[in-house]
Structure formats: structure tokens, C-alpha cells
PAZAPA-4460 file (N, C-alpha, C; in steps of 0.05 Angstrom, whole numbers, plus 32768, in hexadecimal, padded with zeros to 4 digits):
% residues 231
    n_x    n_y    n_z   ca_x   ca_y   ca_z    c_x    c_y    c_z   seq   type   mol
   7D90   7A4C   81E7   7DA8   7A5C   81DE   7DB8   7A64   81F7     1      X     A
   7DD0   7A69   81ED   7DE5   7A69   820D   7DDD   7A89   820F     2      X     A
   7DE1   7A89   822B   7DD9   7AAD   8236   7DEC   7ABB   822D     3      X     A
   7E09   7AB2   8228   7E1E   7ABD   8223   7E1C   7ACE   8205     4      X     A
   7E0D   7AB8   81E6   7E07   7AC4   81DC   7DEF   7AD8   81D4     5      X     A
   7DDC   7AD8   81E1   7DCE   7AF0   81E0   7DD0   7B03   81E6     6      X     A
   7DE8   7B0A   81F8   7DF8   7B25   81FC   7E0C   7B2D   81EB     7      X     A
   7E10   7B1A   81D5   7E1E   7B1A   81BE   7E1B   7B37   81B3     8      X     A
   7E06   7B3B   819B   7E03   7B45   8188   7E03   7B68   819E     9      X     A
   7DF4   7B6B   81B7   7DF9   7B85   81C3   7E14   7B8E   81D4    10      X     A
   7E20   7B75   81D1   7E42   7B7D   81D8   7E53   7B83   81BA    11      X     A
   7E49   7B71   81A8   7E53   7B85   8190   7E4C   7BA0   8182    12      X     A
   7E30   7BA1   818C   7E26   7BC1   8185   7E39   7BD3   819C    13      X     A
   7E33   7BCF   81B4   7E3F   7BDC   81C8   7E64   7BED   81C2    14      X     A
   7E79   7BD0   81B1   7E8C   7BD6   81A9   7E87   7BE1   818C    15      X     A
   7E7E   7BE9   817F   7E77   7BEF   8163   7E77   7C15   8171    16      X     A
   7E5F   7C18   8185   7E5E   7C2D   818C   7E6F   7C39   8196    17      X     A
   7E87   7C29   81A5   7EA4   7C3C   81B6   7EAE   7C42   81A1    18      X     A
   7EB6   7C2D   818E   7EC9   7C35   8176   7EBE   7C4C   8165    19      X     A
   7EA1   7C4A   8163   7EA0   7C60   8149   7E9E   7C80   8160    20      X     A
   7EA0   7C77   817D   7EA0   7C91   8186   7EBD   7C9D   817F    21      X     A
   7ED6   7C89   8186   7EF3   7C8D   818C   7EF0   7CA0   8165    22      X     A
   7EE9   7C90   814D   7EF0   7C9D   8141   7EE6   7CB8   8139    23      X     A
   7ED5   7CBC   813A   7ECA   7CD7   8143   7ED8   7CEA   814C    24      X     A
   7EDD   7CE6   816D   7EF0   7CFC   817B   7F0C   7CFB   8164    25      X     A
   7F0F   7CE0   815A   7F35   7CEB   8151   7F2C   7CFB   8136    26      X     A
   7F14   7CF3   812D   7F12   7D04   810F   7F07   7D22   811F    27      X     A
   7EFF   7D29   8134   7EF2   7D49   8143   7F10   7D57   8146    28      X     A
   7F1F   7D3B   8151   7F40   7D4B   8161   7F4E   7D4D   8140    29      X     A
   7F4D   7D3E   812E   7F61   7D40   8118   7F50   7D5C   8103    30      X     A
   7F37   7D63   8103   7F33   7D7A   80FB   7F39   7D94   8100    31      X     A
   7F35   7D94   8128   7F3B   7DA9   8135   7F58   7DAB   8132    32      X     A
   7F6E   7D8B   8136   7F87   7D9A   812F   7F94   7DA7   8110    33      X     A
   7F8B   7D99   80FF   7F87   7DAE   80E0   7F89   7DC6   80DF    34      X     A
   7F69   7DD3   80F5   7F67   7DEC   80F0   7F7A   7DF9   80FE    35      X     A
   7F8A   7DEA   8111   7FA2   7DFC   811A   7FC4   7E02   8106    36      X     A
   7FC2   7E17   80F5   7FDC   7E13   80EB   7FE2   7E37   80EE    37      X     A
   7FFD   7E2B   80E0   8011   7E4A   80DB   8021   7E4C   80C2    38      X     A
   8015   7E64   80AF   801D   7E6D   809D   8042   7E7D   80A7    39      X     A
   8054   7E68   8099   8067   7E7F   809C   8073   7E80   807B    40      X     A
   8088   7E93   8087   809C   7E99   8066   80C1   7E97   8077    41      X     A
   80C7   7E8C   805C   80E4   7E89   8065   80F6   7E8E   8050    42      X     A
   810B   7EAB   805C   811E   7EAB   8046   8134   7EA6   8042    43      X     A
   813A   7EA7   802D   815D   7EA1   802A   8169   7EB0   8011    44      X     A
   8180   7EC2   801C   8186   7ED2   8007   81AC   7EC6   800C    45      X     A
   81B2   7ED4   7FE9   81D2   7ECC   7FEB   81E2   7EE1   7FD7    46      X     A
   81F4   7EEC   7FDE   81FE   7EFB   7FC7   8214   7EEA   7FBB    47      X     A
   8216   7EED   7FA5   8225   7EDA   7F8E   8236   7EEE   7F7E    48      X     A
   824B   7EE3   7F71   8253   7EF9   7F56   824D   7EF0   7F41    49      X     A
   8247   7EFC   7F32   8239   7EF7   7F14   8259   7EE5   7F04    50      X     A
   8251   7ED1   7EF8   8262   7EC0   7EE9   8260   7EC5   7EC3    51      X     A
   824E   7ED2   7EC2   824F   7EDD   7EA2   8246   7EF7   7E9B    52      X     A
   825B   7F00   7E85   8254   7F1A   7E83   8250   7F22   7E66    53      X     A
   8247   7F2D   7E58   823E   7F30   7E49   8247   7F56   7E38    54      X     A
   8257   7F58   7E2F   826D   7F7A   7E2A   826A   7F86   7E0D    55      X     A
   8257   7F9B   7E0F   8258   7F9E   7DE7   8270   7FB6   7DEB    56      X     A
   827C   7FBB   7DDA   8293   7FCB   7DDC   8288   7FE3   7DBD    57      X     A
   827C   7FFB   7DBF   8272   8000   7DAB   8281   8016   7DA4    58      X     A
   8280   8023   7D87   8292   8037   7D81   8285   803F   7D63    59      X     A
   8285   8055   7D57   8278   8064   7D40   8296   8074   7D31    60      X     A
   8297   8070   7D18   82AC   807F   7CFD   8296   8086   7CF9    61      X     A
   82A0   80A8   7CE8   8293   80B9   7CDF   82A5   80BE   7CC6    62      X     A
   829C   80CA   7CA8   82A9   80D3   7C9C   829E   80D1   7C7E    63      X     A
   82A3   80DA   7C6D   8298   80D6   7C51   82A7   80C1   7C38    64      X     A
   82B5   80B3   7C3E   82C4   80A6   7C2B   82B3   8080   7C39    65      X     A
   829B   8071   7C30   8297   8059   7C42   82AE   8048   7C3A    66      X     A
   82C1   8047   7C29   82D5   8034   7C26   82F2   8034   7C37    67      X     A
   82F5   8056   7C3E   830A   8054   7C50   82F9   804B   7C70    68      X     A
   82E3   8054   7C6B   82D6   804F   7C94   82D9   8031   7C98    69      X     A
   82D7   8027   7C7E   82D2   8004   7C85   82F3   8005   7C8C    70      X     A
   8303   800C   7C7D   831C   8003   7C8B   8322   800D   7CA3    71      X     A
   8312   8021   7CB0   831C   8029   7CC3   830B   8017   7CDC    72      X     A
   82F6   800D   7CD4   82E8   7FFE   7CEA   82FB   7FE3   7CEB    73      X     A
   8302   7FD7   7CD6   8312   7FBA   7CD1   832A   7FC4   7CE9    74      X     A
   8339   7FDB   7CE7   834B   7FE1   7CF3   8342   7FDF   7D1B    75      X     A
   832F   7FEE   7D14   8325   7FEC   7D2E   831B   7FD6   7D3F    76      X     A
   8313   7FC4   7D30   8311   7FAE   7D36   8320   7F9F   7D46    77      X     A
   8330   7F9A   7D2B   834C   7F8F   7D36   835D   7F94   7D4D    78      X     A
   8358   7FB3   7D4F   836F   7FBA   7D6B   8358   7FB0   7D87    79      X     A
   8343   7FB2   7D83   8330   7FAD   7D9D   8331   7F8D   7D9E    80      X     A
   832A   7F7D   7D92   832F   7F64   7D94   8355   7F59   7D9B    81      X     A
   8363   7F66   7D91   8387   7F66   7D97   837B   7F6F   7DB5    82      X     A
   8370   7F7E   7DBC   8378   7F8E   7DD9   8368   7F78   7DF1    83      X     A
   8356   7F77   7DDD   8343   7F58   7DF5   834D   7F39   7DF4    84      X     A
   8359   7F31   7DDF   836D   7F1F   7DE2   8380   7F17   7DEE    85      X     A
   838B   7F3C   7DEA   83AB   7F33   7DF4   83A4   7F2C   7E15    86      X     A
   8392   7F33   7E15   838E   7F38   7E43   837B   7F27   7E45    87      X     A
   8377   7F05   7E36   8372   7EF7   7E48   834D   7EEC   7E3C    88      X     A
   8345   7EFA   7E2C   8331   7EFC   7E20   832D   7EDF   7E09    89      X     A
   8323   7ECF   7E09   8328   7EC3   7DEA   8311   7ECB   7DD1    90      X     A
   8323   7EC1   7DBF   8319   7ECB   7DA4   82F3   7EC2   7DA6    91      X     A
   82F9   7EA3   7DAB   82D8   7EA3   7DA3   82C3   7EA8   7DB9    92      X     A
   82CB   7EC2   7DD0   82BA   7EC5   7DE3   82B8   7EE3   7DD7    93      X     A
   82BE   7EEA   7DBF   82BA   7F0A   7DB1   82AC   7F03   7D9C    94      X     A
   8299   7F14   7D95   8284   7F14   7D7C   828D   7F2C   7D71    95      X     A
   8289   7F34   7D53   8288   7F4A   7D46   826C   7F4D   7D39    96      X     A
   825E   7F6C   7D3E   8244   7F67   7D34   8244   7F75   7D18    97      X     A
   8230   7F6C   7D0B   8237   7F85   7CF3   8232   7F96   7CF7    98      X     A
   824A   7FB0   7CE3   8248   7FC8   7CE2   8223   7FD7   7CDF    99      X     A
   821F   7FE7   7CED   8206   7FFA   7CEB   820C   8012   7CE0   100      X     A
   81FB   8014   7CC5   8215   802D   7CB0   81F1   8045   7CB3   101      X     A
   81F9   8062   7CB9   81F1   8074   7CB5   81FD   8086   7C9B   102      X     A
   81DF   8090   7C8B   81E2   80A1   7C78   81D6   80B1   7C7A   103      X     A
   81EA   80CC   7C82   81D8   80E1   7C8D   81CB   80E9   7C6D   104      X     A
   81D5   80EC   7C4F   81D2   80F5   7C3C   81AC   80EB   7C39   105      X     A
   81AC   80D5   7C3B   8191   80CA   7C38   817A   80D5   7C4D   106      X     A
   8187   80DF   7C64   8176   80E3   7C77   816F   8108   7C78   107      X     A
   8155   8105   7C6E   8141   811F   7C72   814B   813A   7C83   108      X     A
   8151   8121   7CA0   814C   813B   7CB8   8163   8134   7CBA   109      X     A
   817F   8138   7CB1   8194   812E   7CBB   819A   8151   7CC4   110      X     A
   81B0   814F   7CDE   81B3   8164   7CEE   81CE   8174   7CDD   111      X     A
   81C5   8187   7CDF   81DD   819E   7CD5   81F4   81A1   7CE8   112      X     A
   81FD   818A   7CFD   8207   818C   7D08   821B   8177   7D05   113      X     A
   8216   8164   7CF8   8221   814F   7CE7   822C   8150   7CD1   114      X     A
   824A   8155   7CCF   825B   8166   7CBD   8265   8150   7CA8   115      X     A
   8259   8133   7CA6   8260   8116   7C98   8246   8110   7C8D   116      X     A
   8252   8102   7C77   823B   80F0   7C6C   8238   80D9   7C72   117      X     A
   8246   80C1   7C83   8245   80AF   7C8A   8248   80A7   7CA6   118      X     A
   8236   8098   7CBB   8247   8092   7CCF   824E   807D   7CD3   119      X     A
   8259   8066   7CDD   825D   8049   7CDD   825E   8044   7CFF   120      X     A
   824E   8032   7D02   824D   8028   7D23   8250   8010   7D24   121      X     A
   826B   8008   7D34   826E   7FE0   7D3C   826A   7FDF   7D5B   122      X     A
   8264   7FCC   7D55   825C   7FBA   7D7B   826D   7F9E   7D79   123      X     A
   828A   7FA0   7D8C   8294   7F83   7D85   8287   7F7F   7DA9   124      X     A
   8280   7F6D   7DAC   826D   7F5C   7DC5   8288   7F46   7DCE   125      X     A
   8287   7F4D   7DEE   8299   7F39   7DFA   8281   7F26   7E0C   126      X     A
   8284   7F0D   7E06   826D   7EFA   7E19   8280   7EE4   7E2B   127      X     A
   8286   7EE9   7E40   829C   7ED9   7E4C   8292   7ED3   7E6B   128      X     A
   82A2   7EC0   7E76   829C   7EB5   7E8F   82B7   7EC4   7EA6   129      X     A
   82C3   7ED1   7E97   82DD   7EDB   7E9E   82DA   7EF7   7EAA   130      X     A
   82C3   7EF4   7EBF   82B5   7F0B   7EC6   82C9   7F1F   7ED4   131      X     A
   82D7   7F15   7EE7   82EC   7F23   7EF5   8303   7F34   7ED9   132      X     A
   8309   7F1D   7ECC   8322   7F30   7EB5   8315   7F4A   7EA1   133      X     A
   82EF   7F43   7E98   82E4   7F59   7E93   82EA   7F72   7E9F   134      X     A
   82E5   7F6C   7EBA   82DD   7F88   7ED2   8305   7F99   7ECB   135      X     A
   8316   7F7A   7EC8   8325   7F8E   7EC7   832D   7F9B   7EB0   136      X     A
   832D   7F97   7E94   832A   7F9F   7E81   8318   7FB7   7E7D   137      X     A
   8301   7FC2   7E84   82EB   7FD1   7E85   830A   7FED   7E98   138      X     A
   8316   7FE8   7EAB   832B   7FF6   7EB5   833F   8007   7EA3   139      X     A
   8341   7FEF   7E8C   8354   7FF9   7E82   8351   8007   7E61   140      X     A
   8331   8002   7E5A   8327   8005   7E42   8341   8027   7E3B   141      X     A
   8347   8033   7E46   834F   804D   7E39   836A   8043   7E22   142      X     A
   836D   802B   7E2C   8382   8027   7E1B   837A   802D   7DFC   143      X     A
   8363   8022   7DFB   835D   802F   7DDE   8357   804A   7DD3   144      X     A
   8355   8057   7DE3   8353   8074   7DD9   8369   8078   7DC9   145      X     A
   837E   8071   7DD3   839B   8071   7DC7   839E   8064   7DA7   146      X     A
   838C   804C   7DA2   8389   803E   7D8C   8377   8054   7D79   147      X     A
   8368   806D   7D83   835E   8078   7D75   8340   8072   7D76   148      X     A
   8336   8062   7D8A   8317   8056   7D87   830A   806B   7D98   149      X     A
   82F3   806F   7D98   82E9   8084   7DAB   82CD   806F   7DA9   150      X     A
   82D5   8060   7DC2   82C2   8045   7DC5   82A7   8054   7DE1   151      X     A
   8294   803E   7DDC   827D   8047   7DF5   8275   802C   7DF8   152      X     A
   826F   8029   7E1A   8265   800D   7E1F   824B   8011   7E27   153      X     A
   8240   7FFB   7E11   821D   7FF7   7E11   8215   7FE6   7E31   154      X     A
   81FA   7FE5   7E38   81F7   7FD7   7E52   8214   7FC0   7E59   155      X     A
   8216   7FBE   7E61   8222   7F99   7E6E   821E   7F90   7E7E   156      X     A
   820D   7F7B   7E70   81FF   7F6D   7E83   8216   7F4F   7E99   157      X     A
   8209   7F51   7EB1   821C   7F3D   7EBF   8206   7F31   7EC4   158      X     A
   8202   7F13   7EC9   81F6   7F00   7EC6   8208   7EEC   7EDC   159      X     A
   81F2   7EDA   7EEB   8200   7EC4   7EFA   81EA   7EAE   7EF8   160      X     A
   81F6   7E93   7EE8   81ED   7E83   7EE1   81EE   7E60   7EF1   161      X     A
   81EC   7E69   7F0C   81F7   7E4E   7F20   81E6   7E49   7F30   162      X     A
   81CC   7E58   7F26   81B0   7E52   7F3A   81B4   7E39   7F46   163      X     A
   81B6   7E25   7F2E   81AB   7E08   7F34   81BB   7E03   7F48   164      X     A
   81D8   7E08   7F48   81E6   7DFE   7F5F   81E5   7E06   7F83   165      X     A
   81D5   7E0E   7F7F   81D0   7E27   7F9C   81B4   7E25   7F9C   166      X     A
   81AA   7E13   7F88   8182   7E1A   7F99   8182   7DFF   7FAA   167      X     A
   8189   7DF2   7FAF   8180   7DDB   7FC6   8190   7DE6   7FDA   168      X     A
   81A0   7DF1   7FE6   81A8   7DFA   7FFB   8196   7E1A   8009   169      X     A
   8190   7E20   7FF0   8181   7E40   7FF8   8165   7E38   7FFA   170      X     A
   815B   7E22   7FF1   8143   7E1A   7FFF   8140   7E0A   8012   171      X     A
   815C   7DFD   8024   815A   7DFA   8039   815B   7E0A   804D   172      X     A
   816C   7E2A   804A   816D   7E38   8054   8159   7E47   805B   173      X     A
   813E   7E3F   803F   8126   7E4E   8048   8113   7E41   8056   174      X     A
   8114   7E28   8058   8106   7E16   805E   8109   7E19   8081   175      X     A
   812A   7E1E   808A   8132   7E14   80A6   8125   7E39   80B0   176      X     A
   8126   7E4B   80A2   811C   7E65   80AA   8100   7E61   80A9   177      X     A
   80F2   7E55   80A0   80D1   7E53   809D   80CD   7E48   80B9   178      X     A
   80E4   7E30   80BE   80D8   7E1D   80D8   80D8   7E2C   80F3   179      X     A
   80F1   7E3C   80E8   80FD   7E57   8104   80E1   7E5D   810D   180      X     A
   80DA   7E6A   80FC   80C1   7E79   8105   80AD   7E79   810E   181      X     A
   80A5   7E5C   80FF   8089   7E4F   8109   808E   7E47   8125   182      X     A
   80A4   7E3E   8126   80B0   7E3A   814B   80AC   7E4C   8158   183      X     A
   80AD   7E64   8151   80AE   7E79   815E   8092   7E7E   8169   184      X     A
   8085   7E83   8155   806A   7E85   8154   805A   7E6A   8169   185      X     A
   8066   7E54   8164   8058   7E45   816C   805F   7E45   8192   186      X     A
   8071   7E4F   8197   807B   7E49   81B7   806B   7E65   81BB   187      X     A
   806C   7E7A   81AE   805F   7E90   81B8   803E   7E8D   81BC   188      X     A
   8035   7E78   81B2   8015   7E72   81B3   8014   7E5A   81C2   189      X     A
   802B   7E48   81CF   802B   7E39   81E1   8023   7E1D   81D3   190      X     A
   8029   7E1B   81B3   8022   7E07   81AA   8042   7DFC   819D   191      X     A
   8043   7DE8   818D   8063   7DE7   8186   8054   7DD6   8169   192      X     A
   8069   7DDA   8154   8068   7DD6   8131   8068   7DB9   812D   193      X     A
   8055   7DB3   8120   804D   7D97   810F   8054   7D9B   8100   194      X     A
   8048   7D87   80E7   8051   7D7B   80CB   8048   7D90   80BC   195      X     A
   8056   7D92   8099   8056   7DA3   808F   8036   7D9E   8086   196      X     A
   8029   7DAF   8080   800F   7DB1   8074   8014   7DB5   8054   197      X     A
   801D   7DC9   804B   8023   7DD3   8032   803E   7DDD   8031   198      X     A
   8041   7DE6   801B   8058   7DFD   8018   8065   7E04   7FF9   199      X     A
   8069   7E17   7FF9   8075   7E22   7FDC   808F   7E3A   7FD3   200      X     A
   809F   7E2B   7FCF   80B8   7E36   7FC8   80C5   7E49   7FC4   201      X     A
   80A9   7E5E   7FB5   80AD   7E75   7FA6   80BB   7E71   7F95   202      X     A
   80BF   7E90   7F85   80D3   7E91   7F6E   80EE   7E9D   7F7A   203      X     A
   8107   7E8C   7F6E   811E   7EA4   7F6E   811D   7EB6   7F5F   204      X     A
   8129   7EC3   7F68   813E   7EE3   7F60   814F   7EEA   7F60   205      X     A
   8161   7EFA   7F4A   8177   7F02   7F4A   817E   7F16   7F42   206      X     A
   8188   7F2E   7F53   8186   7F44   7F44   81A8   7F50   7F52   207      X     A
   81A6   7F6F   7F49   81C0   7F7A   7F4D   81BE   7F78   7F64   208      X     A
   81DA   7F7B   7F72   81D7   7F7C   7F91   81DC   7F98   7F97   209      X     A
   81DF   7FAC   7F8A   81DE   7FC8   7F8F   81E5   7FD1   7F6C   210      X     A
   81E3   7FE8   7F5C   81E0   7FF6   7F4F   81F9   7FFD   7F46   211      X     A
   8217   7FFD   7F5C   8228   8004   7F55   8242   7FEB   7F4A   212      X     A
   8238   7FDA   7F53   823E   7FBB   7F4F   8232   7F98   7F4B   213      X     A
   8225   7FA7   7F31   8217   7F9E   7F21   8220   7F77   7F19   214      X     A
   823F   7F72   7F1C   8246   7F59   7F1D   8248   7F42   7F3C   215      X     A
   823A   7F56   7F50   8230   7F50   7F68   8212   7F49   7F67   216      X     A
   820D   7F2A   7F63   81EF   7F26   7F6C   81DE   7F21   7F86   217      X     A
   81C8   7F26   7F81   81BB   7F19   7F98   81A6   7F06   7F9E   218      X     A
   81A5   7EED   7F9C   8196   7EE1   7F9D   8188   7ED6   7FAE   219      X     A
   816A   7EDD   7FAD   8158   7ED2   7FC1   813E   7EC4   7FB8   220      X     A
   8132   7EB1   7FD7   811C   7EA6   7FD8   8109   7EAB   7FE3   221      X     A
   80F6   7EA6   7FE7   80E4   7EA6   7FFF   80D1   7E89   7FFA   222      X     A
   80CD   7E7B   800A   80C2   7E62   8009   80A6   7E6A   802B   223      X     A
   8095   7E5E   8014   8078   7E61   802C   8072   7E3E   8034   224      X     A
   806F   7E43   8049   8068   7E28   805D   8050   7E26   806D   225      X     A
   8041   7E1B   8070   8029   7E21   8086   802E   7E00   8092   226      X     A
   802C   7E02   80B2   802E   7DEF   80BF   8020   7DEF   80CD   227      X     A
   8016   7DD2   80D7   8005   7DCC   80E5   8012   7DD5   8108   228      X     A
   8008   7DE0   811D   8003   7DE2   812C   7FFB   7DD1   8143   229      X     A
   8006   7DC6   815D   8004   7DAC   8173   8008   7DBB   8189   230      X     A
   7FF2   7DA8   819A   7FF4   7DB7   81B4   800B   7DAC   81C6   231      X     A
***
């Protein structure tokens, strides 16, 4: 047999043994670098104005005759819908709800301070995108006092419905603040940021942006990231 190959089979063990050492150390070095990461959070907030609003316009007749109250609510009606029309309002962004009729006669504990036998309560509801012409109408509601209405406004709710158009940019915004940090972190430990390991988006939010201006939103993220860690 040639001498050449009987050193065969222990030069292939020999290389069997460097290789399964090499992978070893890279699977020792690719564990140890694993266990190196950094939890961060990244936010992104934006204030928006609310694009829909939602206006119950409510008001109560009192009196003992229910056939003249009904004409007097029809009346009433009419001048509040004339008054939200005329300024810009359209007809089919107003609802009329039905009348809610009180009988104090039927009622047990009715208060001796209640000088009628009937009360009548309407809610005509404005639901519009015409958020700005609301705010200004809400200015000028006294006009009806004049019409004779002695109206009260239930919550109104403002609402902004454009998430979708603004969440891929506000999760880049959280994403490029998550990376801020881990940089930060990572130069301050003398190491610098690898590939993403995980990460999760969170939920948005949207809430008032203060109490007194309620058609002012604010919307925010927070998106969690953990990254791997390099020396």
C-alpha cells in the first residue's frame, strides 16, 4: 500500500477534529453573543385635531295640554335644524331622536315642585366632519334662546379617525427612537447595536390633549425592541 495512503484516514480524522473544533467556538461565540442584548422602548407621540364630532343639542317643554307640547317641539325643531343648516351644517349630518315624554301624573313621588303634568325632552344629534364650523356654531348657540329654546348640550364627543394614515410613520418614529437609545446605551458600555432580536409595537392611544380642548388629540406609541449587542 502507498505510505501516502495510510496517513489517509488520520489526516481525515485530524481535519474532522479542526472543523468540529471551529464549530464549537462559533456556536460558544454565537451563544455568548445572544446573551448580550438591550431592551429598549421607543416613542412617538403627535397631536392631531379631531375630524368628527358628534353634538346632541338637548332641550325639555313642560306643560299640561300633550297636543299643544307636540306642536311646540315640531316648532322647535324646525328652528334648530333652520339654525344648523342655514350655517353650513347639512340636513343628513342631523338626526332627530324621539321625543322622551314624562308624566309626572302617573308618577308616585313626583315633586311638589313640578307645577305640570307633562314634560317633553328632544335630542336633535349633529354627527359631522365639519369639526371646525361645529366649534363655531357651539359660539353662537344663544341665538336660540331668542327662538324661545332653552337648549343644554349633552357630552360631545370629538373623535379623530386617521390613525391608519399616520401609523407607519409614527412607528418609524418609534422605531428610529428605540435605535437612539440602544446606541446610547451601547457606546456607553463600549459595545455598539446589532440586529433586531425581537420587538413589539405596543398599542396606540388617543386621548384629549388637555381637558379644555377636547377637539385637540394626542396620539401616542411606544414600541419595545431588544437588540442584540457587538463588541
Amino acid at each position: 500500500m502507498d505510505n501516502k495512503l495510510k496517513f489517509l484516514p488520520a489526516l481525515l480524522v485530524s481535519v474532522a477534529i479542526v472543523v468540529l473544533g471551529l464549530c464549537i467556538k462559533a456556536g460558544i461565540d454565537n451563544f455568548a453573543f445572544r446573551d448580550r442584548e438591550v431592551t429598549v422602548k421607543g416613542l412617538a407621540e403627535r397631536e392631531v385635531k379631531a375630524d368628527l364630532v358628534t353634538w346632541p343639542i338637548t332641550y325639555s317643554v313642560a306643560g299640561n295640554d300633550l297636543n299643544s307640547m307636540y306642536d311646540q317641539v315640531s316648532r322647535n325643531n324646525e328652528a334648530i335644524i333652520r339654525f344648523l343648516t342655514s350655517s353650513g351644517i347639512s340636513r343628513d349630518e342631523i338626526s332627530i331622536n324621539p321625543p322622551d315624554t314624562y308624566n309626572a301624573e302617573s308618577n308616585q313621588y313626583r315633586s311638589n315642585t313640578f307645577n305640570y303634568n307633562y314634560s317633553v325632552s328632544s335630542t336633535i344629534t349633529v354627527n359631522t366632519h365639519k369639526v371646525d364650523k361645529v366649534r363655531e356654531l357651539l359660539n353662537r348657540q344663544s341665538e336660540l334662546l331668542k327662538e324661545g329654546i332653552a337648549f343644554s348640550n349633552s357630552y360631545i364627543n370629538y373623535q379623530f379617525t386617521g390613525l391608519n394614515d399616520i401609523k407607519p410613520a409614527m412607528l418609524g418614529e418609534a422605531t428610529k427612537a428605540a435605535r437612539a437609545a440602544a446606541a446610547q446605551f451601547a457606546a456607553d458600555s463600549g459595545s455598539s447595536v446589532g440586529k433586531i432580536k425581537s420587538a413589539s409595537q405596543g398599542q396606540f392611544s388617543i386621548d384629549d390633549f388637555d381637558s379644555s380642548t377636547p377637539y385637540l388629540k394626542k396620539v401616542r406609541v411606544v414600541s419595545t425592541i431588544v437588540y442584540y449587542l457587538e463588541d
